[in-house]
C-alpha positions as CSV (number, residue, x, y, z in Angstrom):
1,X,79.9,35.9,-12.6
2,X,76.3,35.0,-13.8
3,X,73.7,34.7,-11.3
4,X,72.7,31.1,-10.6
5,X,68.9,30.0,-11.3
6,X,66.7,30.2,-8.1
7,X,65.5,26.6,-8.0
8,X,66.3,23.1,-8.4
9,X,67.0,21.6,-12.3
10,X,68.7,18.5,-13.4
11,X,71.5,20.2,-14.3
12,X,72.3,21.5,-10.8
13,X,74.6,20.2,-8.4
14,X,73.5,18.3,-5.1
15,X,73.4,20.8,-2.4
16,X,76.9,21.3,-0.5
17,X,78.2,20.3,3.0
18,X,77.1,24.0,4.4
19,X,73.3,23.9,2.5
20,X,73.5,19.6,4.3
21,X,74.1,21.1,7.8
22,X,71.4,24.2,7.5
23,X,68.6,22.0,6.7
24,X,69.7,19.5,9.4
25,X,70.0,22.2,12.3
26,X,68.3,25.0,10.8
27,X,69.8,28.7,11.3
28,X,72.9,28.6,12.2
29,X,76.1,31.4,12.8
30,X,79.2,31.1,10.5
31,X,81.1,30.5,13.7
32,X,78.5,27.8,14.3
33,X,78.4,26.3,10.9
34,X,82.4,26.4,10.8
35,X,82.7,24.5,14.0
36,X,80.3,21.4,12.7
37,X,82.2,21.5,9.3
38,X,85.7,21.4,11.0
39,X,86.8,24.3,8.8
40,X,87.8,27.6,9.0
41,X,85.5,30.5,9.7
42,X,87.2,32.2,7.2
43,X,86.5,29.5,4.4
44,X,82.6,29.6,6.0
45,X,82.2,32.8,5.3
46,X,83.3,33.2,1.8
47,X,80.9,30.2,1.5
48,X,78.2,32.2,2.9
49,X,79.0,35.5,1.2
50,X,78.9,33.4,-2.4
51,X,75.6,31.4,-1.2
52,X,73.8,34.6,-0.5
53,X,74.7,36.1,-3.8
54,X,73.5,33.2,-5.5
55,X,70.4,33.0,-3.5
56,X,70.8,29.9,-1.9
57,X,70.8,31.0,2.0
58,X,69.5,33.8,3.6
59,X,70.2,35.7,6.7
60,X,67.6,34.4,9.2
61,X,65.9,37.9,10.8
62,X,63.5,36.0,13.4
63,X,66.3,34.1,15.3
64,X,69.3,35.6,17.4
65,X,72.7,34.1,18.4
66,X,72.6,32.0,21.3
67,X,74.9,34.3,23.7
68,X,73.1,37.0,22.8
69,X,75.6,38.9,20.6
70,X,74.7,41.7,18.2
71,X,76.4,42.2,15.2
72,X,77.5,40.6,12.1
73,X,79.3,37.4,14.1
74,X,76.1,37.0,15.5
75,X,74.3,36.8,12.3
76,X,72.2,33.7,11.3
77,X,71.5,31.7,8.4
78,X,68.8,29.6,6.8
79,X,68.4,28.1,3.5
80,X,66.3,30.3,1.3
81,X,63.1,28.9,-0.5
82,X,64.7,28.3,-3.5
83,X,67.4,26.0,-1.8
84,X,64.5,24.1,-0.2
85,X,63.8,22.5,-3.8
86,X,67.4,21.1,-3.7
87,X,66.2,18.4,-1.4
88,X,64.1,15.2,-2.6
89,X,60.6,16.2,-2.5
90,X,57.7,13.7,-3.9
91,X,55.0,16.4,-5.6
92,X,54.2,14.4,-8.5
93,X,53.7,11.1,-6.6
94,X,51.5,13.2,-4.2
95,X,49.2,14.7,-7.0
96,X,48.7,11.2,-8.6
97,X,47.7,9.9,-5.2
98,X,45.3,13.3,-4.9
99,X,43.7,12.3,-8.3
100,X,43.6,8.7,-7.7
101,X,41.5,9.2,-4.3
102,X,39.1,11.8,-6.3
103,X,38.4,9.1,-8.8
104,X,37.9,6.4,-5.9
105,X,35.9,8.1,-3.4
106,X,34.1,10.4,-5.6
107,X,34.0,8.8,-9.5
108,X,35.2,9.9,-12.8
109,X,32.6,13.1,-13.0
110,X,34.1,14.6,-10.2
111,X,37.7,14.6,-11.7
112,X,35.8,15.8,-15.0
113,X,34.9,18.8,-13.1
114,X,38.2,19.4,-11.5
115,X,39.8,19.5,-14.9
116,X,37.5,21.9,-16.0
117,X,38.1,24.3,-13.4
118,X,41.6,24.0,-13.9
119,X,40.7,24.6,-17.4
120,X,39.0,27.3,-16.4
121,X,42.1,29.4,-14.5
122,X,44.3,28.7,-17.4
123,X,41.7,30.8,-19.9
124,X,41.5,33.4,-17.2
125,X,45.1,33.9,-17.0
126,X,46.0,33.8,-21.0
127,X,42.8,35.6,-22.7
128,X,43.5,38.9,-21.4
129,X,47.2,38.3,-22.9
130,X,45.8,37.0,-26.2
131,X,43.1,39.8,-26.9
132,X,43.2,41.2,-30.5
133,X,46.0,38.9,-31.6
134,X,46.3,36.8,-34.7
135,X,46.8,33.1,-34.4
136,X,50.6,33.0,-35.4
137,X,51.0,35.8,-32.1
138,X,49.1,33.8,-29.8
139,X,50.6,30.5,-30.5
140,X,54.1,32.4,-29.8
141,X,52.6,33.6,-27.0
142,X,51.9,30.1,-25.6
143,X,55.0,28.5,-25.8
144,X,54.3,30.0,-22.3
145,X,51.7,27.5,-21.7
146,X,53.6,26.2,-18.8
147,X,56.5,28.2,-17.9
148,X,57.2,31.7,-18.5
149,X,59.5,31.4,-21.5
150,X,59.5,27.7,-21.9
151,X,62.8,27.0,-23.6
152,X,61.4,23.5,-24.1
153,X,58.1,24.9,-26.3
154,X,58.1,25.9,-29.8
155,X,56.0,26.3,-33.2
156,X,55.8,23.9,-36.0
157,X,53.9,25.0,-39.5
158,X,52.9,23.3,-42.1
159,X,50.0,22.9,-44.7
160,X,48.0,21.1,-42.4
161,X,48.3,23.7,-39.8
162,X,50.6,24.9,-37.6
163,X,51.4,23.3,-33.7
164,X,52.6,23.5,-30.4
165,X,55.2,21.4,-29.8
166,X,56.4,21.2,-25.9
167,X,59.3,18.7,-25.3
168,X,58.9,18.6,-21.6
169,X,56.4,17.9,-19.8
170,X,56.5,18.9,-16.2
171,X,53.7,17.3,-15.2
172,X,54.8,13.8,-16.7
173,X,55.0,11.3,-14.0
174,X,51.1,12.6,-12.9
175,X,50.4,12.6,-17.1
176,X,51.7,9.1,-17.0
177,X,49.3,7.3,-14.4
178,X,46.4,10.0,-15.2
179,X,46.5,11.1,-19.0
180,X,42.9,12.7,-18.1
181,X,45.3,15.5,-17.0
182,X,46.2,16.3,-20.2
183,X,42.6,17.3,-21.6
184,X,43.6,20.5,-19.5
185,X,46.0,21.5,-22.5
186,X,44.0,20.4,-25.5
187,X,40.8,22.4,-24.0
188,X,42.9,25.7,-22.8
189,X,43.9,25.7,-26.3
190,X,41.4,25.2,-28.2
191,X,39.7,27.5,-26.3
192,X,41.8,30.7,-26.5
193,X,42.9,29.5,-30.2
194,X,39.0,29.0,-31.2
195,X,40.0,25.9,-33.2
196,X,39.7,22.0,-32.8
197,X,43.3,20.8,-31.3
198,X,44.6,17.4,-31.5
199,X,47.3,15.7,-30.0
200,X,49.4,14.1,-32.6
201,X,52.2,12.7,-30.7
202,X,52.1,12.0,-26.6
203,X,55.2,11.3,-24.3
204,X,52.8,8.9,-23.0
205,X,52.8,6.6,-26.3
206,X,57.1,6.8,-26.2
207,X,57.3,10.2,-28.9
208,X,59.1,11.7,-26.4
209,X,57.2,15.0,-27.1
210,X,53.6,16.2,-27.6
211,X,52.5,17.6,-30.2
212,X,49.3,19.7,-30.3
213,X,48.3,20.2,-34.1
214,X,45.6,23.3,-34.2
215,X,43.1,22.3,-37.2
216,X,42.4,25.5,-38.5
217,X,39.3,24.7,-40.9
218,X,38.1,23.3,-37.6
219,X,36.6,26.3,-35.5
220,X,35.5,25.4,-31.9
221,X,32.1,26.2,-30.6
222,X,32.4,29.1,-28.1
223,X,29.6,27.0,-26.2
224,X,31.3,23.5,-26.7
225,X,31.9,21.9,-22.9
226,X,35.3,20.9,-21.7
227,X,35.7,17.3,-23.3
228,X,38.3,14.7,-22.2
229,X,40.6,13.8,-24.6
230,X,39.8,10.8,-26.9
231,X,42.4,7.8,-25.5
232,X,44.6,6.5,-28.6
């Protein structure tokens, strides 16, 4: 049986009964968990046995049964981390309310600067990978850009150059109220690229895609500032 993916996607199911009553009451015993189902122990545990496989709960090692008991009846479990991300959680409305409050209380240099950095970590993470590669080996190399082996990222050529195409975005609903965001991508690439990038085509103009064109007979300045994105 294939492992199951470690984290929430769209394409996974809504968390079960058992992973609904551990992040209600926190650790809890099979014996526990069966009784506040109203099933068997014996269908608990099998649920348990497949969940920890899976990675979806994990025994809990700070807490002990209630009574006291040692053993494995006595044997608590939690939701693991990646079980956590099953649950609604509101990241992206929290970074757009971040970003908004920079802008407000501290104006529109201050967010420049903040993109920069962030600019900034992405170089220092990717140069090191890049070093002594041509430009067909680094663009491959960046369909990494936002995941480790992006299945949604991939390589166009043509005469005019060749381009990054990613069709997901996962910062989108942030990109959407703050497109500032996405000067991040254009200057990490055309810094560790060393040419002018453009954005052809935006999610945030209905492509549903972007698409980062590198102009090749463009080189970029190795002293050229971080520059927000020209708005189309």
């Amino acid at each position: 049986m294939a492992r199951r993916k470690l984290r929430a996607a769209p394409g996974d199911p809504p968390p079960s009964a058992l992973l609904e009553m551990l992040k209600r009451s926190g650790p809890l015993t099979v014996r526990a968990l069966a009784a506040e189902l109203g099933i068997t122990y014996e269908a608990v545990r099998q649920q348990v046995a497949e969940l920890l496989k899976s990675g979806w709960v994990a025994r809990d090692a700070k807490s002990q049964a209630p009574d006291g008991q040692r053993g494995p009846a006595s044997r608590r479990y939690r939701l693991s981390e990646a079980a956590e991300h099953l649950f609604p959680k509101h990241y992206d409305a929290l970074s757009a309310e971040v970003l908004q409050h920079v802008l407000d209380s501290f104006g529109g240099e201050a967010l420049v600067q903040i993109l920069k950095k962030m600019t900034d970590a992405r170089v220092r993470r990717f140069a090191p990978l890049l070093k002594s590669m041509g430009v067909k080996e680094k663009l491959k190399a960046l369909c990494s850009l936002y995941e480790d082996k992006d299945a949604y990222m991939e390589v166009e050529w043509r005469a005019d150059g060749p381009a990054l195409i990613e069709r997901n975005c996962p910062f989108l609903n942030v990109a959407q109220q703050h497109p500032a965001l996405c000067s991040v991508s254009v200057n990490t690439l055309e810094r560790l690229l060393g040419h002018k990038v453009v954005r052809e085509q935006r999610f945030q103009a209905g492509h549903g895609r972007c698409v980062f064109r590198v102009r090749l007979d463009e080189p970029r300045p190795a002293d050229q500032a971080f520059t927000l994105e020209p708005p189309r």
